[in-house]
N, C-alpha and C positions, 0 to 999 in steps of 0.2 A: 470393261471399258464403258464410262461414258459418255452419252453423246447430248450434247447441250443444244439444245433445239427452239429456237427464239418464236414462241406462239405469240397469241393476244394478249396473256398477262405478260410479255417481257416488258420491265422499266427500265432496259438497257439505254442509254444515250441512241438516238436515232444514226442513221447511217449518214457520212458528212455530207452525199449530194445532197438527204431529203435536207439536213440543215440548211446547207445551200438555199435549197428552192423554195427555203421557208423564210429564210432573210432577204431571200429577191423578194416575194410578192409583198411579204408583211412590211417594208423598210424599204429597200431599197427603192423599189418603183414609184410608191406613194412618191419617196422624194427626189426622184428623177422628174416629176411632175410639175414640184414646184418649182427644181433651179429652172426646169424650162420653160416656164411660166413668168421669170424673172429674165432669163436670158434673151426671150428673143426681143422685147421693146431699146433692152439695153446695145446690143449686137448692132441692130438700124440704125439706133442714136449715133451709136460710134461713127459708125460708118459716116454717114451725114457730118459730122463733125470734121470727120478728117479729110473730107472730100473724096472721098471714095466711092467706088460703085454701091449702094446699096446692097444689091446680092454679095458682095465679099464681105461685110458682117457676118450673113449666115452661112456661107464658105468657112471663113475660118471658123465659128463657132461648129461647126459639123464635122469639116475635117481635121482641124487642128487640137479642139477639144477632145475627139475621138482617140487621135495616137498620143496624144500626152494620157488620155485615162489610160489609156492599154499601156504606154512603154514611160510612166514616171514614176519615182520611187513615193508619192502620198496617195493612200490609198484612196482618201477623200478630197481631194483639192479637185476641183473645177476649172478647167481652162476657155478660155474663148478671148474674144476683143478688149480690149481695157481702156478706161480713159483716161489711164495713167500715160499711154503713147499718143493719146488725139492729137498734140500737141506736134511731136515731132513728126508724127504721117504727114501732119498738115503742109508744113514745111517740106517735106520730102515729095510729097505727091506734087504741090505748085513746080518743085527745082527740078525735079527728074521726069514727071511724067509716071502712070500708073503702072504700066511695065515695067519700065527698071524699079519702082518701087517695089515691085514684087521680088526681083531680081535681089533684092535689098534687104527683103524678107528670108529670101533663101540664104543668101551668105550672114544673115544674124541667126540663122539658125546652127546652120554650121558652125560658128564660133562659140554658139550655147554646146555644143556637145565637144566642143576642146573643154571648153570649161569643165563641165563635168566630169572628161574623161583625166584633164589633170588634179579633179582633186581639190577644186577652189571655192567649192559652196561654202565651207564655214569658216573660210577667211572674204567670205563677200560679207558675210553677216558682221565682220568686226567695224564696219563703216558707224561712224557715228548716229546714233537714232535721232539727232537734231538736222541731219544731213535728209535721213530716211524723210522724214515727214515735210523735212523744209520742200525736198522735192516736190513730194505728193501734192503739197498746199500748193507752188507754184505751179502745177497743171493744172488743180482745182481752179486758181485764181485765172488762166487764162481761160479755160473753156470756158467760166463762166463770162468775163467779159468777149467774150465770140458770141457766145450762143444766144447771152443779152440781146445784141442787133437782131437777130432772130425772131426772137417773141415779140420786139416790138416793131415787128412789121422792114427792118431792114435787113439787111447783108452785113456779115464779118468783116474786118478789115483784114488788111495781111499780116498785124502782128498784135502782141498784146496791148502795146504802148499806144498803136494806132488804135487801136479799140477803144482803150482809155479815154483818151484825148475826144474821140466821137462820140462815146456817149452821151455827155450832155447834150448836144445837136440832137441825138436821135431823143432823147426824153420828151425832147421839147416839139418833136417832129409831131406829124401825123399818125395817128395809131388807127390800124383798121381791125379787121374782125381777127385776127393773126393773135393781137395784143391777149383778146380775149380767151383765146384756146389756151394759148402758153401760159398767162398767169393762173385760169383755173389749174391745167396739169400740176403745176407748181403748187398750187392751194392744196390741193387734192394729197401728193406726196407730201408735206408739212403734217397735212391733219390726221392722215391715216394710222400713224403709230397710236394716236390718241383715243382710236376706233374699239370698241368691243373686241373681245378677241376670238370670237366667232366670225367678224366681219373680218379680222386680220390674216384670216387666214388664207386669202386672196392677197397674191403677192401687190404692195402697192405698186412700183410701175409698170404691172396690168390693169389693175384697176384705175391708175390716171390718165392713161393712153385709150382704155376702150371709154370712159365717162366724156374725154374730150371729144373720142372720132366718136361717141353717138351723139353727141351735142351739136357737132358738126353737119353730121350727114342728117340728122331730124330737122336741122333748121336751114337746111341744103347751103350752106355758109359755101361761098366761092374763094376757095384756099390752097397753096399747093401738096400736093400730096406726095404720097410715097411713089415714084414709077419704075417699075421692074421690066421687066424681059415679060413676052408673054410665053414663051418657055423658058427652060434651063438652059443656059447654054452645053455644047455640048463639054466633055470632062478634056482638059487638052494643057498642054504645058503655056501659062501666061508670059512667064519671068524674060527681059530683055536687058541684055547688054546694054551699057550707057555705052554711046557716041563719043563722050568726053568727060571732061569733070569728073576724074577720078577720084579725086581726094575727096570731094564733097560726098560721093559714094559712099569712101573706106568712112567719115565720121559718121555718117546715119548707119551704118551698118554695125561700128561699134556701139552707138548711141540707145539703138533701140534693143540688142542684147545685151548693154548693159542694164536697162530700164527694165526690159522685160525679167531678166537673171534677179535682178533684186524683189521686184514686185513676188516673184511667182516663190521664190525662197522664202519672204516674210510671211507669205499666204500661207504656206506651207509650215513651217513652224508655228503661226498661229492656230491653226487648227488642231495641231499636237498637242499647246496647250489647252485649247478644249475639251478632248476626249482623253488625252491623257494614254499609259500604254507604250505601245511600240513606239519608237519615234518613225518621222519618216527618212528616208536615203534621199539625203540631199543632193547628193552628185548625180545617183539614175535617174530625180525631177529633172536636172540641168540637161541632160540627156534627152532624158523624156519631152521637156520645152522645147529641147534644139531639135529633134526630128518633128515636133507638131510643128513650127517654122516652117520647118524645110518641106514639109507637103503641102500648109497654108498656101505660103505663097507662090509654089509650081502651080496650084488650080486655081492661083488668085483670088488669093484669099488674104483679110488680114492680118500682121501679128496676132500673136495668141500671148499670153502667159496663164498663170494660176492668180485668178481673180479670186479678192477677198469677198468680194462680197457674194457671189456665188459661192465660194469654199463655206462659208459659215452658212450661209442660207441652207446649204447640202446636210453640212452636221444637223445642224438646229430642225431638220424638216425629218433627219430618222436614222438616215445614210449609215448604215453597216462595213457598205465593203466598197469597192472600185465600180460595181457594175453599175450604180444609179446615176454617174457621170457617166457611164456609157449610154446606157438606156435614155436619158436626157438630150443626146446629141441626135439619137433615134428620131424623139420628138420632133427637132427641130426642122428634119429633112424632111420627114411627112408634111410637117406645116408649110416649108415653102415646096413642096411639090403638089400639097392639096388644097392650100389655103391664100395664094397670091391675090386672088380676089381681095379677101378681106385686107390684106397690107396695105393694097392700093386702095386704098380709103384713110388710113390714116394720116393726119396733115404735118407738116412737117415741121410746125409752129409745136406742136406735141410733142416731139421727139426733141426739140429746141426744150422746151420746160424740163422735159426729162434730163437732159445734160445740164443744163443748170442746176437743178438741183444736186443731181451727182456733181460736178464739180467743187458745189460746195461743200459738199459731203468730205470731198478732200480734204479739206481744211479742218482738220480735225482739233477741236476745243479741248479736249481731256489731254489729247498728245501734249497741245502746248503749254498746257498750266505746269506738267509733269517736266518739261522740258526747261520752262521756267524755274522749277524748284530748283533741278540741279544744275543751274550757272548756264548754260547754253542756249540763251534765247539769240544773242548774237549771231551765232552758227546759223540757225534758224532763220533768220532775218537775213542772214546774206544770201543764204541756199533760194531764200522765197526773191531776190529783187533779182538775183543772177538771171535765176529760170523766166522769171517773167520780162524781165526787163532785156534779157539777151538772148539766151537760148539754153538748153538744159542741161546739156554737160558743163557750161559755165558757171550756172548756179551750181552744180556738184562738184568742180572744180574749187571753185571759192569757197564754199562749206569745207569740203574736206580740207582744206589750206587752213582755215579759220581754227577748226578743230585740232591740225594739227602743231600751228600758234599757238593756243590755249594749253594744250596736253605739256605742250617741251615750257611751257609759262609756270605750269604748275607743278613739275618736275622737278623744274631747276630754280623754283623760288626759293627766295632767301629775304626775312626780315632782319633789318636791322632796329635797334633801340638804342639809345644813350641819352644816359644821366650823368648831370654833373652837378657839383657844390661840393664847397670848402676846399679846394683843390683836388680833389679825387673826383674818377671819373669811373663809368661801366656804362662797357660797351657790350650788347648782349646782338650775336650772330646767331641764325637761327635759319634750317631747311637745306637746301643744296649749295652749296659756292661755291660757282665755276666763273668761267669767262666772259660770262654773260654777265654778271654780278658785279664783276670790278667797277668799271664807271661808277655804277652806286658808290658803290661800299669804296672807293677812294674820297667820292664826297662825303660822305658819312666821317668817316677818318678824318679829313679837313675840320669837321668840327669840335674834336676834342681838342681843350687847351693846352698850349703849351707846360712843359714841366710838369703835366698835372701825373698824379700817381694813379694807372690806370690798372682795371680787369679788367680782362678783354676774354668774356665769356663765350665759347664759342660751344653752341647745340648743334652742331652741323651732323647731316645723315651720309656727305660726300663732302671733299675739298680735292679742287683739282689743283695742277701745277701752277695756272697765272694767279687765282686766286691766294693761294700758299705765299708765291712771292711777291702779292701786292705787301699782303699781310707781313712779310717778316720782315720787305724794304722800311713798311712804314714805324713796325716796333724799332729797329735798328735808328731810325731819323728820330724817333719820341727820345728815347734815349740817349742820343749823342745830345741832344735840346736841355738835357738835365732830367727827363722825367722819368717815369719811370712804370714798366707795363707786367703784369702777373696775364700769364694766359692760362684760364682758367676750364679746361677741355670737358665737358660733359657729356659721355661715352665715349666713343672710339677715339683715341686720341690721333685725332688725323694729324692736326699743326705740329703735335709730335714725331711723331713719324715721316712728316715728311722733312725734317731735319736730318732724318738718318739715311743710312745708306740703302735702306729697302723700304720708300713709304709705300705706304695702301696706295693701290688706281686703282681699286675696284669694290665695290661696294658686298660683293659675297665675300671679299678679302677682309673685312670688318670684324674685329673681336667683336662677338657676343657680351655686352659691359651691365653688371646687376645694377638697375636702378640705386640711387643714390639713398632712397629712403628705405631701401632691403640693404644697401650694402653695408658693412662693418667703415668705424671710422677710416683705419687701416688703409684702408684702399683707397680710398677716394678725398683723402687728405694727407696721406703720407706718400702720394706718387712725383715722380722725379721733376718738377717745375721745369719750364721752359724759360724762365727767367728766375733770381730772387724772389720769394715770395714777400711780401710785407706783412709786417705783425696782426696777427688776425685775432689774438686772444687763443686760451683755451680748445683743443676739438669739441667741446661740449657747446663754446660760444658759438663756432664754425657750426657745428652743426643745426645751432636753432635760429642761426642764421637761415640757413639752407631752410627748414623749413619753414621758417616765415614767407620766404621768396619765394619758393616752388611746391610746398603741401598746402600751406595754410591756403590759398585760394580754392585749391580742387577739392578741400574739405570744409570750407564756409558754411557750406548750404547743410553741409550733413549736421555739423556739428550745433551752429543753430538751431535746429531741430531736438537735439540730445540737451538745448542749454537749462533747461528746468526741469529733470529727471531723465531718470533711466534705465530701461527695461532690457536686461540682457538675458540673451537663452541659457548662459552657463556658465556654472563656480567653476571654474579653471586654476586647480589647485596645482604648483609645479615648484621644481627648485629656482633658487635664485640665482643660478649658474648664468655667465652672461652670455655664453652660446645658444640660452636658450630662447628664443622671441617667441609667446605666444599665439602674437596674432599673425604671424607671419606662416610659420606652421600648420594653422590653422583655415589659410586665408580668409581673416576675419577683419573687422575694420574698428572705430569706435563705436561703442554702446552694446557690439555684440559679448564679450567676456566680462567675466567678476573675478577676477587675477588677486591669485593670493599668492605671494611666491615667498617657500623659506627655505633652511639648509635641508638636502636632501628631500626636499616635497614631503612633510613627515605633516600625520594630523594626529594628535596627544592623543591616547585614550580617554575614553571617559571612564571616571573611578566609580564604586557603588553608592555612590552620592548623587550619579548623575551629571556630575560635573567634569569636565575637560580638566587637565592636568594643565593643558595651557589655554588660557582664556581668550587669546589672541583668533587662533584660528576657529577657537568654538565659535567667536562673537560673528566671526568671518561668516561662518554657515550658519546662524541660526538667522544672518540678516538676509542671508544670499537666498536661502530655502524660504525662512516664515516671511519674510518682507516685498523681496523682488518675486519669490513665487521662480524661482530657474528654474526649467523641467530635467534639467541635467547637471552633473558635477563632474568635471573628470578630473583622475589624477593622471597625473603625467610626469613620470623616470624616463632619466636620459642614459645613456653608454659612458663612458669612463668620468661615474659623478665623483666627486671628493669625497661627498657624504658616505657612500657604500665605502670607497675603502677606508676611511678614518674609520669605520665600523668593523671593518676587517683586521684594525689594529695598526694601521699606518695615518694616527690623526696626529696632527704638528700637537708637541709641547710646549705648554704651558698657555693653555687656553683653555681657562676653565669656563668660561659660561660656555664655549662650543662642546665643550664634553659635557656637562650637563644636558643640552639642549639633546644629545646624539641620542642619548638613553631612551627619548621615545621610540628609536629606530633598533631596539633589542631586541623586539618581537617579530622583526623581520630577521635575525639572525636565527632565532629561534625557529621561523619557518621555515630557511633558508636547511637548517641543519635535521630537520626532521620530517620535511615535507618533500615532497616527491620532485623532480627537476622542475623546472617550469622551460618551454620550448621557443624561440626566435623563430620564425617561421617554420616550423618542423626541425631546430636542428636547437640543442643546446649552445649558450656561449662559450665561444672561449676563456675570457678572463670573467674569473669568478667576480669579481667588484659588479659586471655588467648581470651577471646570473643573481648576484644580492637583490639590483636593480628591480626585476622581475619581479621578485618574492616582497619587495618593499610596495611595488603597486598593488599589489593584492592583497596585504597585512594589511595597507591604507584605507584600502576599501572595505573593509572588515570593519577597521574603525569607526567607517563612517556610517554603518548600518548602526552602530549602536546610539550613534547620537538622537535625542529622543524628535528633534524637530524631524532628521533626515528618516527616520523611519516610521514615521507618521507617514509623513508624501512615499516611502517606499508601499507602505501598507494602502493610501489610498487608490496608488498606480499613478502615482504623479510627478514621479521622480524617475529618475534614471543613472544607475553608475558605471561608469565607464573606464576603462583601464588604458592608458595609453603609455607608451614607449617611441623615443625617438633615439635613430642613431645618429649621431652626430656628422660622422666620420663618415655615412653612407646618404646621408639626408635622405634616410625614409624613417616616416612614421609607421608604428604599428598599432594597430587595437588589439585588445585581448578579447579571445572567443566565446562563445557562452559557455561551454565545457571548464572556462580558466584555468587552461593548461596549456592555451599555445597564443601566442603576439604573434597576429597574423598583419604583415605590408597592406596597408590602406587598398593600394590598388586590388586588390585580391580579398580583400574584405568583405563577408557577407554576412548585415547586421539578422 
């Protein structure tokens, strides 16, 4: 037996505690250091902001940050104060009083852990992101106008609007030594990102709050300060029943779990995309949030959620695991149990710059260019005048409204177009047509002339019942008028169908219909008309009609590019069968092939001269090879060709130049009868014609080595031949293997 005995050369992986204890000190600590270095200027500001006790900033940041690190599903998100709710505390603390707010705080936390517990974190995230940030900007926008009176020496008003409307009074006011604290803070956070990144490494709103309060206290500036408790109060349940005004309760109570629920979920998912990895469990955060609540505000404390800017600052500083949000909360509690002194120094015009600047931080410039791009600045714009201009469910009410206008706008849209002269007219429908639509599209309708002889193109992706019957009253009136209407359906034939006695209502009830430029004439010209058709010419005229209308546009730009030469990757030698489309098969487009197509894909030998028996195809390849330079040629046989069994002995009589022409194709009969099977995916074919097939791609390619252009480029390494087979009847391609003995299905092809 032996026994493995871990000495001082083991280079086994360490034991997980010592891991552990080596991502605390190395990582995690370091950067519990600096969220708390960042969190506690922000924490007071809050507070101040929302009119709160001071000490319940570091309340909830202590307590509330604490059970959400321990009991949320991101391992790295940070919780404490936001000034994402400054706004609605504000409001809340004036109506109710600071006990029932707390009170307020507990029953929003309890509704964060239904939430969670039903399962609704990533249907919160389905909210429009014009919605998300229109909010944030709107509480950006009001704290900054509160906090503005602040720095310039006055008092907030009671609402945004009021602040508004004061400010110019207060510009124009008296400015004392206040002015000056606040705009430096302010100065200070602007210039700091711009700093060396040695000096950056001092969180900047520490560094703008200790540069003001030593500026302050050096030059003994007479200003209001921070005032605390000269102890802690003792630990004891705050939260009170309201007296009344219940309903004003139930919406701040929904108000601020739903604010907080959203904030702390985005925070959360952004940080995911940070480090990447596990995701986090969004429903044990909601959990996790709703029990930090529920204890914040029993010791009187603020909301809490999962702050982004702490969440990243956390990442960005080293953070490993959960415990550096722990250990950070740590910090906090020693600071206000050993450090009250120094708070009570700091002026309160400081912690004013500081929310100003975060406020506007809210407002975030990237968001909205991005939100700009994709059509949503309206959403945006409403979310931002609601919130400020009324209160913040309203702005989220209106946003989500706005958003959900726009969505059923672009769902159910429908263009129409119509052209008229010479008495004929087309009417071209296009997108959704429903109920919504009629009005239009009745006036639309109104404009076509009487008697005229119309197509009435319909590209619909859905047609519902009122839309169907505006449509068929008004063909039925065109017509009794003398004129006369072709509905002309381009895919699903809805208008059809809904004549019958089982139309489509549903849109997964929709044939699958092959494009018109893949489809055969057959189908998309010979389908059962909804009225007489009128004389269209020829399928060939119909069809390059069709693409005039409908390709030539989408191919302009390519084919102008191709208009003074052309460089294709490959001689694509095939029969002239008309099952066969090149570039369809292929999925190739213009400029890509050099299509030579004859009976049975046959290429003449070359005789002891040198010279091709037929000069057609030689001329083909010595242009395709020595001229355009292809690096490839393929030949390509198809399943039940003519050419194989007219080879076989079954060619129509009296067709002499086709019998002639066949005789190139002897030396595949000749391989056919002397050479070893040739295989369709590991199995031989059944009908011998399809097995000639085989044995004619590979005589061909035989051929083509001897051409003296193609095997110069074979000898260079500049060439390439390729065996192809299609089945018709199975619409799969196959290539033939390097071994050339087995036509292997594309999908399972390995060159």
């Amino acid at each position: 037996m032996i026994e493995i005995v871990r000495g001082e050369h083991d280079t086994g992986p360490p034991p997980r505690t010592a891991r552990t204890a080596r991502n605390l000190l190395r990582h995690d600590l370091p950067a519990s250091l600096v969220v708390f270095l960042v969190a506690v200027p922000l924490s007071l500001g809050i507070a101040l902001a929302a009119g709160a006790p001071l000490l319940a900033g570091l309340v909830s940041a202590v307590v509330g940050g604490l059970v959400a690190s321990l009991l949320g599903g991101s391992a790295l998100q940070v919780s404490g104060p936001s000034a994402a709710l400054t706004v609605v505390l504000a409001d809340t603390i004036a109506s109710h009083g600071w006990a029932v707010t707390c009170g307020i705080t507990v029953g929003a936390g309890l509704l964060q852990i239904l939430f969670g517990l039903t399962r609704v974190a990533r249907a919160a995230l389905a909210i429009s992101p014009a919605v998300v940030h229109g909010l944030l900007a709107g509480i950006g926008v009001t704290i900054v106008l509160g906090q503005l009176h602040v720095v310039l020496g006055g008092r907030a008003q009671g609402s945004a609007v009021a602040n508004l409307l004061a400010l110019p009074g207060q510009f124009a006011g008296h400015h004392d030594q206040a002015v000056l604290i606040g705009l430096l803070t302010i100065a200070v956070l602007v210039a700091w990102p711009k700093l060396p990144a040695a000096v950056r490494k001092v969180p900047g709103p520490l560094a703008a709050i200790t540069v003001a309060t030593g500026l302050s206290v050096a030059t003994g500036m007479t200003l209001p300060r921070i005032e605390l408790p000269g102890a802690l109060p003792p630990l004891g349940l705050v939260p009170r029943l309201p007296s009344g005004g219940w309903a004003g309760v139930g919406v701040a109570v929904v108000t601020i779990a739903l604010i907080a629920s959203l904030e702390s979920l985005i925070s959360a998912v952004s940080v995911d995309k940070l480090r990447g990895g596990e995701r986090s469990d969004l429903d044990r955060e909601l959990i996790g949030q709703g029990a930090a609540n529920l204890a914040s505000g029993a010791l009187g404390g603020l909301p809490v959620t999962g702050v982004i800017v702490r969440s990243t600052t956390n990442y960005e500083a080293g953070a490993r695991t959960r415990a550096s949000a722990i250990l950070h909360c740590c910090w906090i509690l020693a600071f206000g149990l050993l450090l009250t002194g120094v708070l009570a120094r700091v002026p309160l015009a400081a912690l004013a710059g500081l929310l100003v600047h975060v406020g506007a931080k809210l407002v975030n410039g990237a968001a909205l260019r991005e939100i700009r791009r994709h059509g949503d600045l309206a959403v945006y714009a409403v979310t931002v005048a609601g919130a400020v201009a009324v209160n913040l469910l309203t702005g989220v009410a209106a946003g989500v409204l706005l958003a959900l206008a726009l969505m059923l706008r672009r769902m159910v849209y429908s263009g129409f177009h119509v052209e008229t002269g010479d008495g004929r007219a087309r009417v071209v429908i296009e997108g959704a047509l429903t109920f919504l639509s009629v009005p239009r599209l009745t006036q639309v309708l109104g404009r076509v002339p009487p008697r005229a002889e119309v197509t009435l193109e319909l590209q619909v992706d859905y047609l519902d019942h009122a839309a169907f019957v505006c449509l068929g009253d008004w063909r039925q009136a065109h017509v009794r008028a003398g004129g006369q209407v072709t509905v002309d359906e381009i895919g699903h034939p809805w208008f059809q169908r809904g004549g019958s006695a089982e139309p489509t209502v549903r849109r997964s009830a929709a044939a699958r219909v092959v494009p018109r430029w893949l489809a055969p004439w057959s189908q998309w010209q010979a389908g059962t008309a909804v009225v007489p058709r009128p004389r269209t010419g020829s399928p060939l005229g119909r069809g390059t009609s069709e693409f005039q209308r409908r390709t030539a546009p989408l191919l302009r730009d390519t084919l102008s590019g191709l208009a003074h030469g052309q460089q294709p990757h490959t001689l694509f030698l095939t029969c002239g069968d008309a099952r066969i489309v090149p570039n369809l098969i292929t999925t190739s487009g213009p400029g890509d092939l050099f299509t030579v197509r004859n009976i049975g894909n046959l290429v003449p030998a070359v005789s002891d001269s040198s010279e091709p028996a037929d000069s057609s195809v030689g001329a083909a390849i010595e242009y395709a090879v020595g001229v355009l330079k292809v690096p490839e040629i393929v030949v390509c046989g198809h399943s039940s060709c003519g050419a194989m069994k007219a080879l076989l002995g079954r060619a129509p009589e009296g067709l002499d130049r086709l019998g002639s022409w066949l005789r190139h194709g002897e030396p595949s009969l000749h391989r056919r009868t002397t050479g070893s099977p040739l295989l369709l995916d590991g199995r031989r074919p059944a009908a011998e014609a399809d097995q000639l097939a085989l044995h004619n791609i590979v005589q061909q390619l035989e051929h083509l080595r001897r051409y003296p252009v193609a095997a110069a480029a074979l000898d260079r390494g500049e060439l390439t031949l390729t065996g192809m087979y299609f089945d018709v009847g199975a619409a799969q391609v196959s290539l033939l293997d390097r071994a050339g003995r087995d036509f292997v299905p594309t999908g399972a092809f390995t060159p």
